[in-house]
C-alpha positions in Angstrom: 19.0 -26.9 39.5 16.8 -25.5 42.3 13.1 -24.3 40.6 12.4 -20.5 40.7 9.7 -18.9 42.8 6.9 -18.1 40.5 6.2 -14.7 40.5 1.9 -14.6 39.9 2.2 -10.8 39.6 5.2 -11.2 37.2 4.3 -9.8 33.7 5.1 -13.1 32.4 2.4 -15.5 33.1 3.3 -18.4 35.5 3.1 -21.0 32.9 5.6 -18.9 30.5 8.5 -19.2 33.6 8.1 -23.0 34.2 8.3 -23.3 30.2 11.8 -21.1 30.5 13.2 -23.1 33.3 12.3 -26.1 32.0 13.9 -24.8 28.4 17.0 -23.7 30.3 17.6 -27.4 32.1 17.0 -28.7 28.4 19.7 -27.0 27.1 21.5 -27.1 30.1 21.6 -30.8 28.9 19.6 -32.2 32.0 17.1 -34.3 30.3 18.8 -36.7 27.7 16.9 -36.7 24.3 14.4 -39.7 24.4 15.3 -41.1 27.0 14.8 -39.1 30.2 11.5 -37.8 30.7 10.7 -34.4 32.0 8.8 -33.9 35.3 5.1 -34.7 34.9 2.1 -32.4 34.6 1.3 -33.5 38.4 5.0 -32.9 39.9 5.4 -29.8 38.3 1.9 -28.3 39.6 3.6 -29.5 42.8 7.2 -28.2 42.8 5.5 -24.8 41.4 2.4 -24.5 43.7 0.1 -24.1 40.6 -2.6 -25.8 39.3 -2.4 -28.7 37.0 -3.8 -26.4 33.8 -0.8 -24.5 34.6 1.9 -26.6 34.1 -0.1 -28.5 30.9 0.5 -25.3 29.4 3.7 -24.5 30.3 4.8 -28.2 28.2 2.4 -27.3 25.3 5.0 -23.7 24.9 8.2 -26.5 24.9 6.1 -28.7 22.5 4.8 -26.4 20.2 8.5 -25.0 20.0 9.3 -28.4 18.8 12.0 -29.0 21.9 9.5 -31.9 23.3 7.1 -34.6 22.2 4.2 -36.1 24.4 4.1 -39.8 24.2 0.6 -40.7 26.2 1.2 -42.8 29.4 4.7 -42.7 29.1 5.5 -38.9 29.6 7.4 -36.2 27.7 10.5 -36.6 26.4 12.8 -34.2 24.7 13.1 -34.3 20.9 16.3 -35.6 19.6 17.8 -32.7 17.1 20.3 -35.1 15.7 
């Protein structure tokens, strides 16, 4: 799935559309639970164009939603619902 443009002048806040696409490959089944982890902090600043801060808050939406977990230096991983 190609990323959206993000829209700065959007009413939603840049970091709110990366958490929704990033929801939507989820449950699009892209990431497998545990085991594939999503795009880091750095490559999504990079596919997006925004800063690092950016996309740090756009996982913290998906984690405090409960769809993600951060496991440090190994990456974010999508919580198994089973």
């Amino acid at each position: 799935m190609e990323p959206p443009k993000i829209n700065p002048r959007a009413a939603e806040p840049p970091y709110r559309q990366i958490a929704n696409w990033l929801r939507e490959r989820i449950e699009a089944g892209d990431f497998r639970p545990e085991i594939d982890p999503l795009p880091s902090e750095k490559e999504l600043g990079e596919t997006f164009e925004v800063a690092r801060e950016t996309a740090r808050r756009a996982v913290a939406v998906l984690r405090d939603e409960g769809l993600v977990r951060t496991v440090p230096q190994r990456g974010t991983y999508v919580v198994d619902r089973n």
